[in-house]
C-alpha positions in Angstrom: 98.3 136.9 104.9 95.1 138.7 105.4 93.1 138.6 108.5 91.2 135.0 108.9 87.2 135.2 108.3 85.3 132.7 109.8 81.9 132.1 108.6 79.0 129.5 109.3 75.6 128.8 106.6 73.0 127.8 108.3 70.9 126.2 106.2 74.1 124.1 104.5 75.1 123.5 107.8 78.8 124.3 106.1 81.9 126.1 108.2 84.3 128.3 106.1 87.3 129.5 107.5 89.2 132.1 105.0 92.6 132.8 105.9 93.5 134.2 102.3 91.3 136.8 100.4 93.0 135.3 97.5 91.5 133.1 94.8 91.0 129.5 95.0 93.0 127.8 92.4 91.9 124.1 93.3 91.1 122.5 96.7 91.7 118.8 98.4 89.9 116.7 100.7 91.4 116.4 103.6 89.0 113.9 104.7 84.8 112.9 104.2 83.4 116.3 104.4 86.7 119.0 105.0 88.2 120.5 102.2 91.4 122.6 102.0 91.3 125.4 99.5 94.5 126.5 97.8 96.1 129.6 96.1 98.0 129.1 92.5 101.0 128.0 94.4 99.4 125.7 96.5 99.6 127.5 99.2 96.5 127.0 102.1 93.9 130.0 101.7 90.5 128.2 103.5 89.3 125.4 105.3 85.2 124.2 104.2 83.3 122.1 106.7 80.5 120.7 105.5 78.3 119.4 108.5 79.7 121.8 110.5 77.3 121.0 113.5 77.9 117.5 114.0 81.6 117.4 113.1 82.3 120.4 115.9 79.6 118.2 118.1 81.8 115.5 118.1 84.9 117.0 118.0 84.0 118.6 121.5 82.8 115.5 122.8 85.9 113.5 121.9 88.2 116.1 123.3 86.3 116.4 126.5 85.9 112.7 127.1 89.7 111.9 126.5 90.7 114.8 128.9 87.6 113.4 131.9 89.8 110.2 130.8 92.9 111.2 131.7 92.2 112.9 134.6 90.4 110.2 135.8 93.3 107.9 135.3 95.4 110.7 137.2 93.7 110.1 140.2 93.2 106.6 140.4 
């Protein structure tokens, strides 16, 4: 495996994360918006992000909030 390459497009607002400098055979969506790239043997090469901003907005938010949660609980 190569070393990972992380880059963001502005003005798409998309996240790619290369973890492979190998071509993409075919790719499948994960879920609404992320898309896993694969190699011939299927094999995971990248990660695409498309509305980068608000899905790592709200994947911040939702991991801060449940940890304030939980500590909260721990004190109480």
């Amino acid at each position: 495996m190569n070393n990972p390459k992380l880059s963001y497009f502005e003005k798409e607002n998309i996240l790619h994360l290369a973890i492979s400098s190998e071509k993409e055979f075919s790719s499948v969506e994960i879920s609404p918006n992320i898309t896993a790239e694969l190699n011939e043997k299927g094999e995971l090469i990248g990660i695409e992000i498309i509305g980068a901003s608000a899905f790592l907005r709200d994947s911040i938010l939702e991991t801060t909030q449940a940890k304030l949660l939980q500590l909260t609980q721990e004190v109480a």
